[in-house]
C-alpha positions in Angstrom: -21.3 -2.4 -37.3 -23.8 -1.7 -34.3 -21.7 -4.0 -32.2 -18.7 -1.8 -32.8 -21.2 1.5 -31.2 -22.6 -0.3 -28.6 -19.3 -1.6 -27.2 -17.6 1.8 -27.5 -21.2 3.3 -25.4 -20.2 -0.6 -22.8 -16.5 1.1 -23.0 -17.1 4.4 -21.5 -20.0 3.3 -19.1 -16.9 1.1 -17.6 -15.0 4.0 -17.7 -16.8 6.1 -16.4 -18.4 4.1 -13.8 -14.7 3.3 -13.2 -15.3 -0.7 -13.5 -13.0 -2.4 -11.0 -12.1 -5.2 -13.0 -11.1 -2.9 -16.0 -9.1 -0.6 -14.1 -7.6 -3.5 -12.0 -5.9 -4.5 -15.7 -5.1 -0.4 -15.8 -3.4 -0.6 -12.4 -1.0 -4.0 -13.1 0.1 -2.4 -16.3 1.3 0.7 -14.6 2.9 -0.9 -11.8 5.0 -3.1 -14.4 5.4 -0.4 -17.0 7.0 1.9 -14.2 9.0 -0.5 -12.6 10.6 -2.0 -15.4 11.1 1.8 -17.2 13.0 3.1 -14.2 15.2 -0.1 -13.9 15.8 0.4 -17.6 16.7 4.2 -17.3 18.9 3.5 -14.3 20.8 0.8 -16.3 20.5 2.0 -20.0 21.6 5.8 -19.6 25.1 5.2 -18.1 25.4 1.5 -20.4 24.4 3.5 -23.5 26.6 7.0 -22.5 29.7 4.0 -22.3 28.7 2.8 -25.9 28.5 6.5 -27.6 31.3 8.5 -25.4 34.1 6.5 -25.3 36.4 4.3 -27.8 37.2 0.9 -27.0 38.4 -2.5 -28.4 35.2 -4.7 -29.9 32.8 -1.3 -29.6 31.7 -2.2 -33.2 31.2 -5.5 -32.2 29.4 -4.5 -29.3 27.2 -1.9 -31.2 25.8 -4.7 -33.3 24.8 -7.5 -30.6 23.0 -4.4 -28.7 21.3 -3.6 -32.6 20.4 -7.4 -32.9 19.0 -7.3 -29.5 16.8 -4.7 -30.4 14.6 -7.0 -32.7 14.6 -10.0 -30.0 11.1 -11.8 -30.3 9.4 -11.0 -27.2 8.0 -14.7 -27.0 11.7 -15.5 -26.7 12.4 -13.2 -23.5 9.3 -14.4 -22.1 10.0 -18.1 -22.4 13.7 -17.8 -20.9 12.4 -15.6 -17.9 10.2 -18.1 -17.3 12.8 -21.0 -17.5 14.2 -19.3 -15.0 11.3 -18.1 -12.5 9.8 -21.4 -13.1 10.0 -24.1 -9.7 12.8 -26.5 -11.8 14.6 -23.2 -12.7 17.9 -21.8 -10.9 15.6 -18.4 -9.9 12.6 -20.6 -9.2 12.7 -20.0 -5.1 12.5 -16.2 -5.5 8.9 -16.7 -6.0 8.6 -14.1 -9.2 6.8 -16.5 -11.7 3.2 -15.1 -12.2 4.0 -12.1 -10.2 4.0 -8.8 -11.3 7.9 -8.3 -10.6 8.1 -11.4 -13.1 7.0 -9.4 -15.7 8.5 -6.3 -14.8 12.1 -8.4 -15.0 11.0 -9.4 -18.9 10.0 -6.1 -19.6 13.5 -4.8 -18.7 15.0 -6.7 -20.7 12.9 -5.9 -23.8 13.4 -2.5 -23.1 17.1 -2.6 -22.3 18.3 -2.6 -25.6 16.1 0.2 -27.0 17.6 2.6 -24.4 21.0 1.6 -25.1 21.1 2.1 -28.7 19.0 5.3 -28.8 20.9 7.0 -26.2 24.3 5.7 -27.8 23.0 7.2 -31.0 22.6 10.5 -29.1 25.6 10.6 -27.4 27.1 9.8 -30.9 25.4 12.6 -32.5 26.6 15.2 -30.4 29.6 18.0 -31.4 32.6 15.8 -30.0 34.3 19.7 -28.9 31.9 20.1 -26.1 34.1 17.4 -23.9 37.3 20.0 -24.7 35.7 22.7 -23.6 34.1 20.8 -20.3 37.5 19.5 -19.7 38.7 22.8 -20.3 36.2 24.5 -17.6 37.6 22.2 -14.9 34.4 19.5 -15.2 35.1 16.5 -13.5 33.5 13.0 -14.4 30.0 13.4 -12.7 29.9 17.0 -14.3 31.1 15.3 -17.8 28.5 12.8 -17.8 25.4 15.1 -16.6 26.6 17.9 -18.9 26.5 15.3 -21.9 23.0 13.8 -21.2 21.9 17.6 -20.5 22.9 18.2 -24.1 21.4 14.5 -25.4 18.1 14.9 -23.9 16.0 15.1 -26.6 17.5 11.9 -28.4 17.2 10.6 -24.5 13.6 11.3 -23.9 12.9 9.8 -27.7 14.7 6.5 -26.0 12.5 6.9 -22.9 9.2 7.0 -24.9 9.8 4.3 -27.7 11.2 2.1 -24.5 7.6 3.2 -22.7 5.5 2.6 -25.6 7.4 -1.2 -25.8 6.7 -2.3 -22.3 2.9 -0.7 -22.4 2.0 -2.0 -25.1 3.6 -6.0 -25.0 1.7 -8.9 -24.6 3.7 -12.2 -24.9 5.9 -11.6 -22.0 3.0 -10.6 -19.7 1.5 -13.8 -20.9 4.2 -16.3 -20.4 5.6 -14.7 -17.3 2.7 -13.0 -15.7 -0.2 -15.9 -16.6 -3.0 -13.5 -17.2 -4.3 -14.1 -13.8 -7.6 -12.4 -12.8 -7.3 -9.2 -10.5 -3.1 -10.1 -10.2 -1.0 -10.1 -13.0 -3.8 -9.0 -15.9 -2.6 -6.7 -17.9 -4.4 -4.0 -20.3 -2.5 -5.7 -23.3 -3.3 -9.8 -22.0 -7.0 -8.4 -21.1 -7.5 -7.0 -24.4 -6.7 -10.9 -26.3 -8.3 -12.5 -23.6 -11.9 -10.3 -23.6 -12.3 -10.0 -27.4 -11.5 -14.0 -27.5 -14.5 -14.2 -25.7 -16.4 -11.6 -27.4 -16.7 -9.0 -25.0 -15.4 -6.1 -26.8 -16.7 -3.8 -24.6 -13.9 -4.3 -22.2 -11.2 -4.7 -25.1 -12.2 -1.4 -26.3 -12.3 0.5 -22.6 -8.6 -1.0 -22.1 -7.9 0.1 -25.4 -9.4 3.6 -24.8 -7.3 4.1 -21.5 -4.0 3.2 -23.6 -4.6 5.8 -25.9 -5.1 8.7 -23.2 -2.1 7.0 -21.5 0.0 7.9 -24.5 -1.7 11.0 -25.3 -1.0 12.0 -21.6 2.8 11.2 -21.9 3.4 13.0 -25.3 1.7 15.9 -24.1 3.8 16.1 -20.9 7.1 15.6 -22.5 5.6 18.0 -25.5 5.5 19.9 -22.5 9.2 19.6 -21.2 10.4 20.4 -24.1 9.2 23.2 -24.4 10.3 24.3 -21.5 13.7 23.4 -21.4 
């Protein structure tokens, strides 16, 4: 066990000596967690409102491929993005293969699903008078739509978080897509496998350390909101 304690004391020396090639991993997994979480908010809200508000011929149908797509193997996702950011692919020339916009692309679409469903769900769940009375006040559509996420927010902001916890935490898509390249596309997740491969589990269990207080930090701040509103 004394290689356990002294790569926690290796983990917080990194830390705190705020180790560039740690927090280089730290920084790529923001960027691609942020950009693929507000792409999937933009898109999901509205797509998964649709799915719970209104009736419409095949919504069943509908409802289940967006359920199935929740369990999609993420080694799946990663090896089609990459058929298609790869040079012999039909997206090949926009250059997004072992970028960090590559893996922000899969990411979405891991995460697309979960927002979906769970908002759909929310929407669902929610007393089917309040669009009377909204109607019945004079609301209009932008009014209708705002009022009913106002209403779903909690079941929204569980979406949001189980979508954020997917994209922080995956590792096959930033694998196949990003390439676990050194300072670029290195991920906490991809750093993690690649370090304790090699036996440094100093570094594994810094990265490891700063997911923790990154999740601690979110459920504390929506904890927070909640509160609040």
């Amino acid at each position: 066990m004394d290689f356990l304690l002294q790569g926690l004391l290796k983990a917080i020396e990194l830390l705190i000596t705020i180790d560039p090639e740690t927090f280089s991993a730290v920084y790529a997994t923001l960027v691609v967690s942020a950009y693929s979480l507000a792409v999937t908010l933009l898109l999901g809200l509205p797509l998964g409102f649709c799915l719970g508000y209104f009736e419409f011929t095949l919504k069943k149908q509908v409802r289940v491929v967006v359920d199935t797509l929740l369990s999609l193997p993420t080694v799946f996702i990663g090896l089609l993005v990459y058929a298609f950011f790869t040079n012999r692919g039909p997206l090949g020339e926009w250059g997004l293969l072992f970028t960090l916009s590559g893996i922000a692309v899969g990411l979405t679409i891991l995460a697309l699903p979960i927002v979906v469903a769970l908002s759909a769900t929310a929407v669902e769940s929610m007393d089917r008078q309040l669009r009377v009375a909204l109607i019945s006040l004079g609301a209009n559509r932008g009014q209708l739509f705002m009022s009913t996420l106002w209403e779903a927010r909690h079941g929204i902001i569980a979406a949001s978080l189980t979508a954020y916890g997917r994209v922080m935490t995956e590792v096959g898509i930033a694998m196949m897509v990003g390439g676990n390249i050194k300072w670029q596309t290195r991920t906490i997740t991809t750093a993690i496998a690649l370090e304790t491969n090699k036996g440094e589990f100093a570094m594994g269990i810094a990265l490891g350390l700063v997911l923790l207080l990154i999740a601690f930090g979110v459920n504390v701040s929506v904890s927070f909101l909640r509160k609040r509103y």
